[in-house]
C-alpha positions in Angstrom: -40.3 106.7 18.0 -41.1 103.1 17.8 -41.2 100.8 20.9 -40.6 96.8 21.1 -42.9 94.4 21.6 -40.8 93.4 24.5 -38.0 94.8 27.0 -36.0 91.9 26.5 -32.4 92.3 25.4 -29.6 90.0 24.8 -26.4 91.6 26.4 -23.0 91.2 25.1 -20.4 91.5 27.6 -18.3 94.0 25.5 -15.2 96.3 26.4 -14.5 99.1 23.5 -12.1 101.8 23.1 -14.2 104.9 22.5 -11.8 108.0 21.8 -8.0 108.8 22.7 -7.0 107.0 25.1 -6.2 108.3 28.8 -3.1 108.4 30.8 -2.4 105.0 31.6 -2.9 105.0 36.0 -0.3 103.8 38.1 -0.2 100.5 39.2 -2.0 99.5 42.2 1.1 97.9 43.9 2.9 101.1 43.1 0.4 103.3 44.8 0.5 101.1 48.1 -2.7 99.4 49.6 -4.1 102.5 51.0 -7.5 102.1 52.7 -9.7 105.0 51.7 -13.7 105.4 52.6 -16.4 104.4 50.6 -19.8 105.1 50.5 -22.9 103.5 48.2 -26.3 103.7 47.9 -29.0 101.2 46.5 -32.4 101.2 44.7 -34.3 98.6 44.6 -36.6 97.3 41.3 -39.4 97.1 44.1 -39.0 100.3 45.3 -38.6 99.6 48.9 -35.2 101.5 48.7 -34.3 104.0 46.4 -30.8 105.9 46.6 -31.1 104.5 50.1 -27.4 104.3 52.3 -25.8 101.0 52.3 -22.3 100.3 54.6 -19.3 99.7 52.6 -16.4 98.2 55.1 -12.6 97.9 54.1 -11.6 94.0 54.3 -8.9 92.2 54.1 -8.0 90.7 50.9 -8.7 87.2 50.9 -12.3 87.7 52.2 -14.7 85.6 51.1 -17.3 87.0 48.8 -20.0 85.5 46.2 -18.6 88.3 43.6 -15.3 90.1 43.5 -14.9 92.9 40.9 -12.3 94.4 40.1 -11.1 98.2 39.0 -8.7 98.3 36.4 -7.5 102.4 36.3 -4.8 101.1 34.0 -7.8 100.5 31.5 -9.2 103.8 29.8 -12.0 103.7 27.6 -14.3 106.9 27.0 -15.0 110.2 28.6 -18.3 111.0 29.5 -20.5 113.5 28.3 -23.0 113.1 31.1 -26.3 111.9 31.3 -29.9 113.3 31.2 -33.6 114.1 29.3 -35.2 116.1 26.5 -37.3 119.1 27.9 -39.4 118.6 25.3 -42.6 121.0 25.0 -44.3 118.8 26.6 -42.4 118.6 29.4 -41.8 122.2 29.8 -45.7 122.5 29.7 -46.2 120.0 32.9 -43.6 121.9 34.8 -44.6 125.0 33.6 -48.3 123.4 35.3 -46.6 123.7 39.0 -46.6 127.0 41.1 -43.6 128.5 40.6 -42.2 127.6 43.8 -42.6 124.5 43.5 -41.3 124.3 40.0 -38.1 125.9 41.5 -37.4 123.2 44.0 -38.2 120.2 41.3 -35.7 121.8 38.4 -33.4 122.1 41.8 -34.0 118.2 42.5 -33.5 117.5 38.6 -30.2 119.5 38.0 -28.3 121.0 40.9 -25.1 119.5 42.1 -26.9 117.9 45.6 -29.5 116.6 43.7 -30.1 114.3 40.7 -27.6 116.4 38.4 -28.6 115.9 35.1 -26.2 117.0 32.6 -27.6 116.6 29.4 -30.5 117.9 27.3 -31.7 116.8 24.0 -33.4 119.4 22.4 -36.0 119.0 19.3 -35.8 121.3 16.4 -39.3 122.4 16.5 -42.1 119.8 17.6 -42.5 116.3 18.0 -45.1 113.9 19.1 -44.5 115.7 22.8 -45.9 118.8 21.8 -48.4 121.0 23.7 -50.3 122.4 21.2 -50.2 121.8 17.4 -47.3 120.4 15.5 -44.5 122.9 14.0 -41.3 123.7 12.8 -39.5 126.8 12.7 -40.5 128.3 9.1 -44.5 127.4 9.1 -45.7 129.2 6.3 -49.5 128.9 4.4 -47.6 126.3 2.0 -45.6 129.0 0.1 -42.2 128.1 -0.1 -39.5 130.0 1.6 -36.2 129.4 0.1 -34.6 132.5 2.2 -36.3 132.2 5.7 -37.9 135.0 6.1 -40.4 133.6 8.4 -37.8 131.4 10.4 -38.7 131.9 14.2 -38.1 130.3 17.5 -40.8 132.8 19.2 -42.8 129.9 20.6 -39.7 128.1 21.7 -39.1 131.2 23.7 -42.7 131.6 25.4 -42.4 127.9 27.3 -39.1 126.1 26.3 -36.0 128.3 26.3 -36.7 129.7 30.2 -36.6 126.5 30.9 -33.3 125.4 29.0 -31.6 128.1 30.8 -32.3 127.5 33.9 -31.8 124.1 33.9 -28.3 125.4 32.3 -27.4 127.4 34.8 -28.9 125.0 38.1 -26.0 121.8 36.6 -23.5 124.6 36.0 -22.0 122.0 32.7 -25.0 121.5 30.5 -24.4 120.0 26.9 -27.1 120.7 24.6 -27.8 117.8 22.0 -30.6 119.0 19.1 -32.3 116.8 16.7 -35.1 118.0 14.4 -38.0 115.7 13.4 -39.3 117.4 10.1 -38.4 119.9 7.6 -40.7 122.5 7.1 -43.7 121.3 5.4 -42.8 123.5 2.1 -39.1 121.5 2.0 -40.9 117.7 1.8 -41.5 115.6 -0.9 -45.8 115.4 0.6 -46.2 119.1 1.5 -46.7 117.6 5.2 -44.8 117.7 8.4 -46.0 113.9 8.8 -44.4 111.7 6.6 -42.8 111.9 3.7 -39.1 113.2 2.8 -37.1 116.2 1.7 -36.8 116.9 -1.4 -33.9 115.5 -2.6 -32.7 119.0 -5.2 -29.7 120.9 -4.0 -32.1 124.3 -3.2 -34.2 122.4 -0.6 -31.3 120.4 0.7 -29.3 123.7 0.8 -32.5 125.4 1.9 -32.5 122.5 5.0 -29.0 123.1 6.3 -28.9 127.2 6.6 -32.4 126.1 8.6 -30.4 124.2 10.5 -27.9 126.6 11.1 -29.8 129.1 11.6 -31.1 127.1 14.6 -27.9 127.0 16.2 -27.3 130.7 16.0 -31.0 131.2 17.5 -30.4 129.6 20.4 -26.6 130.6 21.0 -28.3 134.5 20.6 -30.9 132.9 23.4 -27.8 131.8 25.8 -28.3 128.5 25.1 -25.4 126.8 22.7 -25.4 123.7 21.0 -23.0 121.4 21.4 -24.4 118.8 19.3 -26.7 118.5 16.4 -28.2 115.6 14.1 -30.8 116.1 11.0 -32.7 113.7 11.1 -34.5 112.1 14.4 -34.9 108.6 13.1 -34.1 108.6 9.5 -35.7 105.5 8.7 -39.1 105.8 10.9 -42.5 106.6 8.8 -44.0 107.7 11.7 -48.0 107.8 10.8 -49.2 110.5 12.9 -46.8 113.3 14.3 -43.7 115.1 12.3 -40.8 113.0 11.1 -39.2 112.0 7.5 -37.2 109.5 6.2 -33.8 110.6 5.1 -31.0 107.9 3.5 -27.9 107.9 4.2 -26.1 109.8 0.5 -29.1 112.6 1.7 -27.9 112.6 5.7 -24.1 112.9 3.7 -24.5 115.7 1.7 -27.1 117.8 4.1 -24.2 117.2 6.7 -21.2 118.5 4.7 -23.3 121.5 4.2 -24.1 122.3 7.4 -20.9 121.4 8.7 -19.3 124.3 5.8 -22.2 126.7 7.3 -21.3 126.0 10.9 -17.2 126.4 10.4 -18.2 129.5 8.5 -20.4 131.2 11.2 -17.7 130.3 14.0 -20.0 127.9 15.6 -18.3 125.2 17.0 -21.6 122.8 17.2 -20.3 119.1 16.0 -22.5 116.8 14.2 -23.7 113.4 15.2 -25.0 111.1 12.0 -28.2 108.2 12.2 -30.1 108.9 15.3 -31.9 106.3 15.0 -31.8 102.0 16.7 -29.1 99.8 17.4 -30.4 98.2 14.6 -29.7 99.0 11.4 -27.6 101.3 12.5 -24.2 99.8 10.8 -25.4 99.4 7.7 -26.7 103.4 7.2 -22.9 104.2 9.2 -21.2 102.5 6.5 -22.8 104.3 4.0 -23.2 107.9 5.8 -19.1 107.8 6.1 -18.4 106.8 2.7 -17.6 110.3 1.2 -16.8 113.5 1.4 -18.6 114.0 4.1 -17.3 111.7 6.8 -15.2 114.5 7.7 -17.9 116.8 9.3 -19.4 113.9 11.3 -17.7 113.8 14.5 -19.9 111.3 16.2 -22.4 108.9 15.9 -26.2 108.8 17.7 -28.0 106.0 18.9 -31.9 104.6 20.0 -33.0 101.9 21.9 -36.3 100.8 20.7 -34.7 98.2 18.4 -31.6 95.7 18.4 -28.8 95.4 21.2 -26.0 98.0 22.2 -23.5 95.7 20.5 -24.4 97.8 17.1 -22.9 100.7 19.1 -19.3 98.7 19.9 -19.0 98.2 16.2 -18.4 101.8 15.4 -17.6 103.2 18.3 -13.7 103.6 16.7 -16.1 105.2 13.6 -15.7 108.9 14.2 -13.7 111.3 16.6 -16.0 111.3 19.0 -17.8 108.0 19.2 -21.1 106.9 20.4 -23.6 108.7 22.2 -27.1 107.0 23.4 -29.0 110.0 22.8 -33.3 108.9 23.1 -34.6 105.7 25.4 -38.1 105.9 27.0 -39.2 103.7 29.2 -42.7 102.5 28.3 -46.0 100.6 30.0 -48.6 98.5 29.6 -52.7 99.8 29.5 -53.3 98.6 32.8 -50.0 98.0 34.2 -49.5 98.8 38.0 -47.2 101.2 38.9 -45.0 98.9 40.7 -44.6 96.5 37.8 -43.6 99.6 35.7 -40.9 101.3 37.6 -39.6 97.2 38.2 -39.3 96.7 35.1 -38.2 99.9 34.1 -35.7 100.1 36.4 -34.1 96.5 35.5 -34.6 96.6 31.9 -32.3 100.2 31.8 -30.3 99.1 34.1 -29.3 95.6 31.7 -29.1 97.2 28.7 -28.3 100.8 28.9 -26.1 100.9 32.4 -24.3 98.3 31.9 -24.7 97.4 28.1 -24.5 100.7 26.4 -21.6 102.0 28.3 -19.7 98.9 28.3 -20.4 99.3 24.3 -18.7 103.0 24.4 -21.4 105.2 25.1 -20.8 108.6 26.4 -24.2 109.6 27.2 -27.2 108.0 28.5 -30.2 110.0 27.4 -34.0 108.9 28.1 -36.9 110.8 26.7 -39.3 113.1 28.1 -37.7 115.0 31.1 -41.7 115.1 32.7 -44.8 114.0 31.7 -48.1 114.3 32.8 -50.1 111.0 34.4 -51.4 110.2 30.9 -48.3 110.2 29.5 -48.5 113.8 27.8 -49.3 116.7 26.8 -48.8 114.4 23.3 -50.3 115.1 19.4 -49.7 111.5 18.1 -46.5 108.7 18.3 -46.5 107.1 21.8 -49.4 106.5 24.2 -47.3 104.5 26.8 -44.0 106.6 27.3 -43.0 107.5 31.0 -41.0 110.7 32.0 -38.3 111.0 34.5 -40.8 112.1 36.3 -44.7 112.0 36.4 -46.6 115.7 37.4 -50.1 115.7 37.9 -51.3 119.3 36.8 -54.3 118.7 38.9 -52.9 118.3 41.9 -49.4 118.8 41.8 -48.0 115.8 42.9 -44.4 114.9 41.4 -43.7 111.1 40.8 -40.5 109.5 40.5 -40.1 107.4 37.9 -37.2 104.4 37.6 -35.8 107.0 34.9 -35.0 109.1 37.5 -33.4 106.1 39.2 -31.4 104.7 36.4 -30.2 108.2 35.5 -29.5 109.4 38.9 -27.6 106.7 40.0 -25.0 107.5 37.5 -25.3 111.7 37.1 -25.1 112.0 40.8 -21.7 110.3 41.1 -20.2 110.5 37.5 -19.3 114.0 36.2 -18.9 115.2 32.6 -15.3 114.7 31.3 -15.3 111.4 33.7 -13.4 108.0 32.1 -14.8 104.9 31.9 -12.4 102.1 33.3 -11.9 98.9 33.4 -13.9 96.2 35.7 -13.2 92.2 35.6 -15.4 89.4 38.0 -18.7 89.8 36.9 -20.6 86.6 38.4 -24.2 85.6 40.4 -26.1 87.9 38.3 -24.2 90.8 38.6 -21.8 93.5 37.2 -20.3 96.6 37.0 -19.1 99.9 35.3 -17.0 102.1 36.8 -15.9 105.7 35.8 -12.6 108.1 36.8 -14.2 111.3 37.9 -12.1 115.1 37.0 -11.9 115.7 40.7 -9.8 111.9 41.3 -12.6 110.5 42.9 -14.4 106.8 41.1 -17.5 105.7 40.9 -18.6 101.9 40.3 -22.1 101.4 39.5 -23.4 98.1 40.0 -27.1 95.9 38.5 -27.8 93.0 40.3 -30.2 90.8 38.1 -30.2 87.7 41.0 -33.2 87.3 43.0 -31.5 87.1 46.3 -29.0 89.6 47.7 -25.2 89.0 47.0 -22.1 89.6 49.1 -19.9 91.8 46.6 -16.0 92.4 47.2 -14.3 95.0 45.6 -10.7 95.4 44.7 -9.4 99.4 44.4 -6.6 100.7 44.6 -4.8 98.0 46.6 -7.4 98.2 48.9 -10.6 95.8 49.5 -14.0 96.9 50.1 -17.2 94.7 50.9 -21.3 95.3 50.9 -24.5 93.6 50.1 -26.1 93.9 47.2 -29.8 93.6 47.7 -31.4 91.0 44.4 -32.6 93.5 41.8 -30.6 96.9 42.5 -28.6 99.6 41.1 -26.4 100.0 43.4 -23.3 102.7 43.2 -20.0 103.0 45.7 -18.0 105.7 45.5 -14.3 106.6 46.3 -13.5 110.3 47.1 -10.8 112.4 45.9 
């Protein structure tokens, strides 16, 4: 995982179609101005409110307001997948840190409907960087090669990770798995390592890869814990120096995929494929060349990073594959020496710009950040990134659970927009601030709101033939919501 020198992004304001399109919603004027109650709740990038009440009052029409915004249900774009972290080792060894009762009511705060509701989990294949021991795979061997998988195991997977997965499954009740490996096997790779280097590019190995990877996804369905979605490669085009990863182009991501995707249809699995998985930038490029054959058939989506370019690379492919774009790894990142303060307000407004409001206006159907928990010194790591935060921070020492903006950014979307929601339409963006707004399965909406200004803004909204007004405090994520 590479982070930029800064958290500065240039934000297209972009509206793109992402999947079949939804039944077209009535017109307002048809449906009468009925006046139905709203509620919201703010946090603020200083912290002095967070998921705090605010009053939403029905208005008349022609009130006066420094920002009107506008629902369009008419407008579908995609359906969400939901929203969430990766429970990586790491993260499962900080929670794993707590007292058990404890650790019950914080995986009830992260997941449960009532709380923050998380959704999604992206799952490595073996280790990363986040790892609480040494680095691994799932077919460690003394070097030999082992072409039939004999030694293939997710036993340590199942001692700290898996309990974890499960529960967090059954707390949300609608849990998509996403799972992304970082290496080969050492005895696959071109350097013999789990750092560095690539696979070995002979049919064997490459054949050898995909029954790995298969083999993976019939592990954990045999564990209770399906995968919905799979990538193989984490970041294709990273040579990270110190912790697992490989570079993988895009003919070698092709014919890997229309393997596995042979291997999975075979076994009954109904686990889709996501190609890339890797930045915005860049991302175009490897796309055009992953979909040029044969195998553009098996990849149903497409998997995105943040650390480099600007969600516009997502719009221009969203139309790509059947099931679009999918944010799938952002972490937010410090300073040495940072205050705390400056960290979650910056945090908070720089995923808030670019991922709220720029990666789901560019067709994203997931928002995914990185570590679900980390420790205060930003691990238990083996390498890659000394300034990551968590959604939350766990001291094992003392127990004390901190709330990171992560948990913020995320929660003030997975708390109000369910899986199998659809994005619509919003027009009047001005003053510094703007909008996205989602059709949830049970007919209520959800708008969620970033206000950049300084100052706080007098916002108008215009739903369902009805209008609605609030303040928005200067630098807040602020979400109203309609019930069914």
């Amino acid at each position: 995982m590479r982070w930029p020198a800064t958290m500065l992004a240039i934000l297209a304001v972009l509206a793109i179609l992402s999947g079949p399109p939804g039944p077209a919603a009535a017109p307002a004027a048809a449906r009468g101005p009925a006046v139905t109650a709203a509620t919201a709740e703010v946090t603020t990038a200083d912290g002095a409110s967070r998921f705090a009440p605010v009053t939403v009052q029905p208005v008349a029409a022609d009130t006066e307001a420094q920002v009107r915004i506008t629902l369009r249900p008419d407008e579908r774009r995609q359906s969400m997948v939901g929203f969430g972290a990766s429970m990586t080792e790491s993260s499962a060894a900080v929670l794993r840190s707590l007292p058990g009762g404890d650790r019950a009511v914080l995986m009830n705060e992260l997941f449960a409907p009532g709380g923050l509701h998380l959704s999604v989990l992206r799952q490595p294949i073996g280790g990363s960087e986040f790892v609480a021991g040494t680095h691994y795979t799932l077919d460690d061997t003394d070097g030999s090669a082992d072409p039939d998988l004999r030694r293939f195991s997710i036993r340590r997977d199942q001692v700290s990770v898996l309990p974890l997965v499960r529960k967090a499954a059954d707390l949300s009740g609608s849990m998509t798995v996403i799972a992304s490996p970082w290496s080969a096997p050492a005895w696959m790779k071109s350097n013999g390592s789990l750092v560095g280097g690539s696979l070995r590019a002979t049919p064997q190995i490459e054949s050898a890869y995909a029954r790995y990877l298969a083999r993976f996804v019939a592990a954990y369905r045999a564990q209770g814990v399906p995968v919905d979605y799979l990538t193989v490669q984490n970041e294709p085009e990273h040579r990270a120096p110190d912790y697992p990863g490989m570079v993988m182009d895009p003919e070698q991501q092709a014919r890997v995929v229309a393997m596995l995707g042979a291997m999975l249809d075979a076994n009954g699995q109904d686990t889709r494929i996501l190609g890339w998985d890797h930045n915005w930038s860049g991302g175009e490029q490897f796309v055009d060349r992953l979909l040029a054959g044969t195998a553009a058939a098996q990849v149903d989506g497409l998997a995105f990073h943040c650390y480099e370019g600007t969600p516009a690379a997502m719009a221009q492919v969203a139309g790509a594959t059947v099931d679009g774009v999918f944010l799938t790894e952002c972490s937010g990142s410090f300073s040495r020496g940072d205050r705390p303060a400056k960290v979650f307000a910056d945090t908070l407004d720089w995923q808030a710009r670019t991922l709220v409001l720029g990666a789901l206006k560019a067709g994203s159907r997931t928002l995914i950040t990185w570590n679900l928990a980390l420790d205060p010194d930003g691990g238990p790591r083996l390498g890659g990134c000394s300034t990551c935060t968590g959604v939350v921070t766990i001291d094992p020492a003392t127990g004390q659970v901190t709330r990171n903006a992560e948990y913020y950014v995320l929660g003030h979307l997975s708390r109000h927009v369910a899986p199998g929601a659809v994005r619509i339409g919003t027009t009047g963006a001005a003053n510094g601030v703007d909008g996205v707004a989602f059709d949830n399965p049970d007919g209520s909406t959800a708008l969620v709101l970033y206000s950049s200004a300084r100052g706080d803004r007098s916002v108008v909204i215009e739903h369902d033939g009805s209008s609605y007004q609030l303040t928005v405090p200067g630098r807040s994520l602020a979400t109203v919501r309609w019930s069914a």
